[in-house]
NUBAKOL-935127 format. One record per residue: x, y, z of N, C-alpha, C in turn. Coordinates in pm, whole numbers, plus 32768, in hexadecimal, padded with zeros to 4 digits. Example, Ala and Ser with C-alpha at 12.3 -4.5 7.8 and 13.67 -1.06 7.14 Angstrom:
BEGIN
85277DC7830C84CE7E3E830C85287EB6830C
85057F1F82C485577F9682CA850A80038313
END
This chain:
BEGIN
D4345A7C32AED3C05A4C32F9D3EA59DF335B
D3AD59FA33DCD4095986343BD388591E343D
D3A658B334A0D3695821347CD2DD585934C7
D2C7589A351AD24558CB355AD1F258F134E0
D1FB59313475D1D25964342DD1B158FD33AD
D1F058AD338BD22E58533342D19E57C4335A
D19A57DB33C8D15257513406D0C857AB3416
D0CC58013445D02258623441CFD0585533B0
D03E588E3344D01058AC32C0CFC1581B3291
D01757A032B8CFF5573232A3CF7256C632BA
CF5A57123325CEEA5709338ACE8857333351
CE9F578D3310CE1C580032C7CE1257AB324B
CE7E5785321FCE6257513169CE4D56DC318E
CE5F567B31AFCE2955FE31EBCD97560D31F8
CD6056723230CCC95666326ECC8A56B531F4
CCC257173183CC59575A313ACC7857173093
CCB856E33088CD0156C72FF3CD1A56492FF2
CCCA56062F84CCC8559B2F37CD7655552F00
CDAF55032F17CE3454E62EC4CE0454CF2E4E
CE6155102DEBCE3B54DB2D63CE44545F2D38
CE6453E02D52CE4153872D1FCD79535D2D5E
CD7A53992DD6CCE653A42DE1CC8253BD2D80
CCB354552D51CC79548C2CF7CC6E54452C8A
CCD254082C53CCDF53B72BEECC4853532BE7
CC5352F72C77CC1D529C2C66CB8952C92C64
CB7253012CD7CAE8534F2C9BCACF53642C16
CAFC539B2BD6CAD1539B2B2FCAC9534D2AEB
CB2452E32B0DCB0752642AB6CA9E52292AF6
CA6952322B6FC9E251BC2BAAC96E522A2B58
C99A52A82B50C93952E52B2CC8D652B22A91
C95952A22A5EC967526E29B0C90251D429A2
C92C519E29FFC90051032A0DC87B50FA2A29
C85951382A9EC7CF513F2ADDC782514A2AB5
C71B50F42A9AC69850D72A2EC60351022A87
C5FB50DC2B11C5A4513C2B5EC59251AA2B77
C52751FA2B31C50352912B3FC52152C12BC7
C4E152A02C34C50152DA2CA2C57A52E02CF3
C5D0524A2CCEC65A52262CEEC6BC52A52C99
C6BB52C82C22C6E7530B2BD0C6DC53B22C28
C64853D62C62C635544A2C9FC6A554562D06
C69053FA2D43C6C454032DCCC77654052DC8
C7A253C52D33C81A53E42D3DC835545F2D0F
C7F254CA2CCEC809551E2CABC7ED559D2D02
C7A5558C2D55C79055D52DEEC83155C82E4C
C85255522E52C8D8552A2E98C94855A72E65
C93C557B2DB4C98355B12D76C9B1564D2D95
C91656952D97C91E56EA2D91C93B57392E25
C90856EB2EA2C94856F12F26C9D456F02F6E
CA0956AE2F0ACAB556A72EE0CAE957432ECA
CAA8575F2E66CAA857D82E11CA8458612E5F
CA3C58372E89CA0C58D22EFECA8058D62F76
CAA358632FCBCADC583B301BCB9358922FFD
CBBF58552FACCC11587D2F85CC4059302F58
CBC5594F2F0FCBD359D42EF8CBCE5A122F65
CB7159F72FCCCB565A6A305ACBC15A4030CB
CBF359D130D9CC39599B310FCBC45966319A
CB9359233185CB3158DD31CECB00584931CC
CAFF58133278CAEC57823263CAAA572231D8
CB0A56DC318ECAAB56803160CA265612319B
CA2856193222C9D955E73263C9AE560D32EF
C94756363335C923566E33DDC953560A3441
C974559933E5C9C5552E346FCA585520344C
CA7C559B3482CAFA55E23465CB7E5590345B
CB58551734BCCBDC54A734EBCC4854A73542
CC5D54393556CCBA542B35C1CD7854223573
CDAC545835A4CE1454A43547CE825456357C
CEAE53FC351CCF5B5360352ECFB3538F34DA
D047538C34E7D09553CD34CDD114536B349F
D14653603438D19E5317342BD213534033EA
D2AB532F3466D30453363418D34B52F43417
D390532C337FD40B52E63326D466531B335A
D4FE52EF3367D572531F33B0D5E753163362
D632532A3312D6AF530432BCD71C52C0330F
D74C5282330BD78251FD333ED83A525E3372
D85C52BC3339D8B65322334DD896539F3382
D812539E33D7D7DA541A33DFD78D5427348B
D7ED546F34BBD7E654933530D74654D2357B
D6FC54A735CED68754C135F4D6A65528366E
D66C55C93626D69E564A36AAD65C56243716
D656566137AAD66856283828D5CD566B3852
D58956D837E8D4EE56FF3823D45856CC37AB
D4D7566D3740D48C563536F5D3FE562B36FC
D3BE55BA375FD34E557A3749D31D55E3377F
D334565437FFD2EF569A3817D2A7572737CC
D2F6571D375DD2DF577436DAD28457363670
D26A569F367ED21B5665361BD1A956913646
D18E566D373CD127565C3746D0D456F63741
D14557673758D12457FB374DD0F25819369D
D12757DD365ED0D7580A35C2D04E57CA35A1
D04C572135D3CFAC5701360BCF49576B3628
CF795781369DCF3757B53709CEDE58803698
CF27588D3681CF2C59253633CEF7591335C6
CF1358BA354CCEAE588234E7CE2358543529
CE0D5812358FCD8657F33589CD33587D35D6
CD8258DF3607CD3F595B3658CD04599E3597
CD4F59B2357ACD735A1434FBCD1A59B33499
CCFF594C3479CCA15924341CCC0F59483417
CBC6595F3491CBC0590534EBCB88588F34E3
CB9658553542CBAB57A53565CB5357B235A6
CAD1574035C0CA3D57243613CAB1570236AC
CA71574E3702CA8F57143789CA605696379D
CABC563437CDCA9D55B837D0CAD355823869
CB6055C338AACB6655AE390ECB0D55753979
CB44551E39B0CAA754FB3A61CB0255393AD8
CACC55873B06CAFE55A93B93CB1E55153BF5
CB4F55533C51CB4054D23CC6CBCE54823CF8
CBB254523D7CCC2053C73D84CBE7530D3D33
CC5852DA3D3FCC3352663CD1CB8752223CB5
CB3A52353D23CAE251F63D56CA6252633CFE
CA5452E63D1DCA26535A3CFFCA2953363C50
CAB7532E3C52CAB453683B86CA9152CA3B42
CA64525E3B78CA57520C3B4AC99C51ED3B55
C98D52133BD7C912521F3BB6C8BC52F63B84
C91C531C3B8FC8E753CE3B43C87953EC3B98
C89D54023C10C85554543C71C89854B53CA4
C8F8550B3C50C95755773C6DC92355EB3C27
C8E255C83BB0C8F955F43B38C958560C3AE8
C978567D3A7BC9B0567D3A49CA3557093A49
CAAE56FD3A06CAF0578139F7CAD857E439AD
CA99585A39A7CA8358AE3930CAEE58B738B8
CBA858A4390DCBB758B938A8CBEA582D384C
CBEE585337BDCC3C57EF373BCCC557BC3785
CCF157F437B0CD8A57CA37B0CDCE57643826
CD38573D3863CD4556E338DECD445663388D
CCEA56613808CD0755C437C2CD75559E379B
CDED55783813CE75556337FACEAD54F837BA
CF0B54F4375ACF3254913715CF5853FF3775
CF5953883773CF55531B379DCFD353023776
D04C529F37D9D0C5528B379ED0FA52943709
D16452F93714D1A752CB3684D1B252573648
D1A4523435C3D21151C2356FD26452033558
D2E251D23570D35451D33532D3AC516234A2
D3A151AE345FD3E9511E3406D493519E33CD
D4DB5112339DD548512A3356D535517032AF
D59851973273D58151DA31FCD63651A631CF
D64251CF315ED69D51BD3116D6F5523730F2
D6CC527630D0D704532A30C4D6F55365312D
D73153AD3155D76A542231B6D6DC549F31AC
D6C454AA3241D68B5515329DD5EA54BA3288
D5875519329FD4D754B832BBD4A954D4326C
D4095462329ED3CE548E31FDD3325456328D
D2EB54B432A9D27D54A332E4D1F254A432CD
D1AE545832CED12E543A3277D0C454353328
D05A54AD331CCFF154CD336ACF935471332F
CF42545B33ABCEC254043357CE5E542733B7
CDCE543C3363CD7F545533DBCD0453E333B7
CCD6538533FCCC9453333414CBF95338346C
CBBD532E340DCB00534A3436CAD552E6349A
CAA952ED34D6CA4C52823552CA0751FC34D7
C9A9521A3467C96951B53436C9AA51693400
CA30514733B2CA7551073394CAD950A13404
CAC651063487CB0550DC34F2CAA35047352A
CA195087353EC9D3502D3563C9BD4F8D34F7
C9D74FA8349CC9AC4F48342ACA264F0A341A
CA934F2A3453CB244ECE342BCB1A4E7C3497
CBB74E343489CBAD4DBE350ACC2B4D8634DD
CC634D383550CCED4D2C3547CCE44C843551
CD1C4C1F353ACD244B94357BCD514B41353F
CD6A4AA73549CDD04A4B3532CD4D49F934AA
CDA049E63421CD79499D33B3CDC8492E33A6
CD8348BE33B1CDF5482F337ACDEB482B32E4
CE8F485932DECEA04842326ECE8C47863203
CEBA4750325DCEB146BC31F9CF2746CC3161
CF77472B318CCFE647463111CFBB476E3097
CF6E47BD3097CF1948083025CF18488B3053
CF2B48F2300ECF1249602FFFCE52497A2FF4
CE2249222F70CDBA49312F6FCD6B49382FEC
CD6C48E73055CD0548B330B9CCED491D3103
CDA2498930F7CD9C49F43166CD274A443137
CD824A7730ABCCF94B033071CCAA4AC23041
CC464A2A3030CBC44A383023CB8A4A1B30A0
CBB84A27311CCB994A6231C7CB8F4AE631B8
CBD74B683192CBE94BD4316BCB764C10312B
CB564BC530DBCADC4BDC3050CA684BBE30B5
CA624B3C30E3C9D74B25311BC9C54B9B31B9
CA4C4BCB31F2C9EB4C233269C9EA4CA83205
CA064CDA31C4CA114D2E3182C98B4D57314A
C9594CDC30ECC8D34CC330B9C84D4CD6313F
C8674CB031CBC8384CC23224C8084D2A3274
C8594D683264C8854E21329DC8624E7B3263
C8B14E7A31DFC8924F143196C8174F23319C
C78C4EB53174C6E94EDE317FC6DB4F4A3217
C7204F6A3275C70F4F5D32E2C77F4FDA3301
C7E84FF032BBC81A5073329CC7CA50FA324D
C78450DA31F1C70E513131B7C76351A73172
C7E451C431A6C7F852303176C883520030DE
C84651AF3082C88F517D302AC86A51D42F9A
C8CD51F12F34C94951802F4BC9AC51812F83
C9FF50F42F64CA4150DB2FE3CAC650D12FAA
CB1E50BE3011CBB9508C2FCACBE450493051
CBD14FE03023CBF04F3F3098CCA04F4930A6
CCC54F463138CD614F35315BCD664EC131BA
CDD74EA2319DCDF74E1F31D5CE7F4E1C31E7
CEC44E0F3284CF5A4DF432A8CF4E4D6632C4
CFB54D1732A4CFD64C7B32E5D05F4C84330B
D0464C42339FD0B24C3433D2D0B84BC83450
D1044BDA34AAD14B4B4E3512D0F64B9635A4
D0BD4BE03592D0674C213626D0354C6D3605
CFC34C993642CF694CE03642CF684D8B363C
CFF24DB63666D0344E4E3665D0634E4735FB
D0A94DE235C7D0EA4DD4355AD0984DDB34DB
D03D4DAA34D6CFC24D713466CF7F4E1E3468
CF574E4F34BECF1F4ED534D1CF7A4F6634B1
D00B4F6234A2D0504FA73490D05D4F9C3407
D0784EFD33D7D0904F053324CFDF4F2A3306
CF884F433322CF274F6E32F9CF5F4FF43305
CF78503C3325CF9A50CD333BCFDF50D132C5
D06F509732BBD0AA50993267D06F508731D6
D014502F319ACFDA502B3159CF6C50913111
CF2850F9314FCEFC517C3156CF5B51C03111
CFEE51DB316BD03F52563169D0B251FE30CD
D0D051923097D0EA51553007D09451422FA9
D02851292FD6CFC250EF2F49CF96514E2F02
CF78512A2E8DCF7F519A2E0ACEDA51462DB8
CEA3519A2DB9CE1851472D54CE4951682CD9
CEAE519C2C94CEC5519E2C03CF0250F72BD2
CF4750E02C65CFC550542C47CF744FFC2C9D
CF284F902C7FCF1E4F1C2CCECF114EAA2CC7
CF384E522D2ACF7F4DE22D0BCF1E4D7E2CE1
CF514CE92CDCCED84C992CA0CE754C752D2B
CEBE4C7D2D87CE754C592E0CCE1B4CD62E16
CE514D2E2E07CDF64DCE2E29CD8F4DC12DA4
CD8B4D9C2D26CD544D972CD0CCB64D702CFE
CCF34CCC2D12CC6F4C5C2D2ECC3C4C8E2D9B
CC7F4CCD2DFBCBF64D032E8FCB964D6A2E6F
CBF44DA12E12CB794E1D2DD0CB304DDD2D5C
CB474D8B2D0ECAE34D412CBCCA9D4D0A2CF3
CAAC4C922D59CA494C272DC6C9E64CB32E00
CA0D4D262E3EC9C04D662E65C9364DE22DF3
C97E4DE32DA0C9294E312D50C8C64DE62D35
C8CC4D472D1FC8944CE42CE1C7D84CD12D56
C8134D272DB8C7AD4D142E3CC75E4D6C2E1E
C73C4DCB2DB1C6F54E282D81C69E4E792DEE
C7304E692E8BC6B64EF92EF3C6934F6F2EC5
C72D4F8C2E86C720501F2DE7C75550A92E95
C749510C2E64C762519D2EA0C70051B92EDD
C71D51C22F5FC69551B62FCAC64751532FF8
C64E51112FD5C62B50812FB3C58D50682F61
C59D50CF2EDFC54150E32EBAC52C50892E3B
C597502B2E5EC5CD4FA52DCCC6064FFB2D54
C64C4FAC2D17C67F4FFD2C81C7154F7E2C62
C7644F9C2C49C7D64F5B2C1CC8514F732C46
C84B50012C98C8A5502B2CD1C8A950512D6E
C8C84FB82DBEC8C34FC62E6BC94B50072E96
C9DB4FA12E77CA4150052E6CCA7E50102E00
CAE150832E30CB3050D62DD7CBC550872D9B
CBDE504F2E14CC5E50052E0ACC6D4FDE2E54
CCF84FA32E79CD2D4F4E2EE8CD944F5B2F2C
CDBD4F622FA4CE514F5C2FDECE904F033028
CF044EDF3007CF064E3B306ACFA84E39305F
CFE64E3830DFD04E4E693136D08F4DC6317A
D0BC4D5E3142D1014CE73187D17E4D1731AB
D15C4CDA3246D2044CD93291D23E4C59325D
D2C54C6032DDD3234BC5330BD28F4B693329
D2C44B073329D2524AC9335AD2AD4A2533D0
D25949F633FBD29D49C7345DD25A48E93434
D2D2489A345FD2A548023461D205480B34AD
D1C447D83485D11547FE34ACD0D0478C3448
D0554784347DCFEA47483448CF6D47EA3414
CF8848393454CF3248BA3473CF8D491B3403
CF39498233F1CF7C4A3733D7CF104A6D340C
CF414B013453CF184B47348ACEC74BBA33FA
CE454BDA341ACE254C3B33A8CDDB4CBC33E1
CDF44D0633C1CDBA4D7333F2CD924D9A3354
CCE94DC433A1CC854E0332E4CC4E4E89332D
CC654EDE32CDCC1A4F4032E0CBD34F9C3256
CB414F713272CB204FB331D9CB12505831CC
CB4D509F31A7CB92512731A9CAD951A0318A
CAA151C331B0CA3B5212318FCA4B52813120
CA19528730CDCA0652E0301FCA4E536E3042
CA6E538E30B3CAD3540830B7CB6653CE30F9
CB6053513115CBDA53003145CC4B52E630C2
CCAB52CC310DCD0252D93152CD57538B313C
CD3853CF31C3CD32542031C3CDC1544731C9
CE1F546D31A3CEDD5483319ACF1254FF3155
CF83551631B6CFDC556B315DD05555213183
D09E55453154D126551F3122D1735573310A
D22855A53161D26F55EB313AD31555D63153
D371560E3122D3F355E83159D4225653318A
D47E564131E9D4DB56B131EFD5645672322E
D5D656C43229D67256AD3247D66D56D332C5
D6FF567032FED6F75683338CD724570A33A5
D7665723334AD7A857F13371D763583933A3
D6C258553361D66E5886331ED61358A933DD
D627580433F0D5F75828348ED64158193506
D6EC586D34CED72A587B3540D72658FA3560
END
């Protein structure tokens, strides 16, 4: 199977299939959840997971905007039509899913204000620069992500004074967090958070954080954002209950001599964080 294919398939399981530690966590909020209707609504999710997967069909009609991140083995040669094979397996996964046309026609002026309309087809919602990061073992390991508009709108990127506490950052974190999700609606949630020395930087380890974090394993920092937040009893839908999110993800860079850290939050929407994940050898795509 060459990387066109490789990166399509990915595209598709990213957008219709739950990761199992998802699944996981769903069942346990399920277990917890003491509100009748909170309890419904996770079990509707549940079972939307479940349909999704079997037919091979969106977990959600706001199909997403599709970020791509790769890993590179530090001994491992990058072929010469590479990225144009990432952006060709994009492009073919979101025809073949299908993907909501989201494209705006137009020159800069046109697609910003959407008096072009739109592209009929899926495959115009083109991936946005690569990440690239380093890896440790030999040949890639590429993780698709497709990212919903409401989580988009409800995040936000910007400078936290630290005061040499960790605390001060994530209970800034907790309080826009606590702010938003009422206002995301489509919970529960799984809150991400990159810190870093700039603002690309802070927004990329958020990426990164998506495509590492595991809701089976989390840390004490990931713990308390999902405790401080459950404690806000908006509940699933925001119909109150005990369970707002699911878990937590939180991605620290280098960090730089500062009075500030850069934080980028993004509270992930109840079919978020949408990923696949795969490797392959550099042979494989010569």
């Amino acid at each position: 199977m060459d990387l066109v294919d490789l990166v399509k398939n990915a595209v598709i399981e990213a957008s219709t299939t739950f990761r199992e530690d998802q699944l996981y966590a769903y069942h346990k909020a399920l277990k917890k959840e003491i509100n009748p209707q909170a309890s419904w609504i996770l079990e509707i999710l549940i079972e939307n997971a479940r349909i999704a997967q079997k037919n091979k069909v969106p977990l959600c009609d706001d199909t997403g905007i599709p970020h791509v991140l790769v890993e590179v083995g530090r001994e491992t040669s990058i072929p010469g039509n590479f990225f144009q094979e990432l952006g060709k397996g994009v492009e073919i996964g979101l025809r073949e899913l299908p993907a909501r046309p989201m494209a705006v026609k137009g020159n800069d002026r046109e697609r910003i204000e959407q008096k072009s309309g739109l592209y009929d087809d899926p495959g115009k919602v083109t991936a946005p620069a690569f990440i690239v990061d380093e890896m440790d073992q030999k040949g890639f390991k590429i993780h698709v992500l497709m990212l919903g508009g409401g989580p988009e709108i409800r995040a936000n990127t910007h400078r936290v004074f630290h005061r040499r506490d960790q605390g001060k950052v994530f209970e800034e974190v907790i309080t826009w967090m606590i702010s938003e999700i009422p206002k995301l609606g489509c919970t529960p949630c799984i809150p991400v958070v990159g810190i870093g020395r700039t603002h690309f930087e802070a927004s990329s380890l958020m990426i990164k954080a998506m495509a590492y974090g595991n809701l089976k394993k989390q840390s004490e920092v990931e713990k308390k954002i999902t405790i401080s937040l459950n404690r806000s009893g908006i509940g699933a839908l925001g119909l109150g209950g005990s369970v707002t999110a699911l878990g937590s993800m939180v991605k620290v860079g280098p960090q730089r001599a500062s009075g500030v850290r850069i934080v980028c939050m993004r509270p992930c929407c109840c079919v978020e964080p949408r990923i696949s994940s795969f490797s392959t050898s550099a042979e494989i795509l010569e």
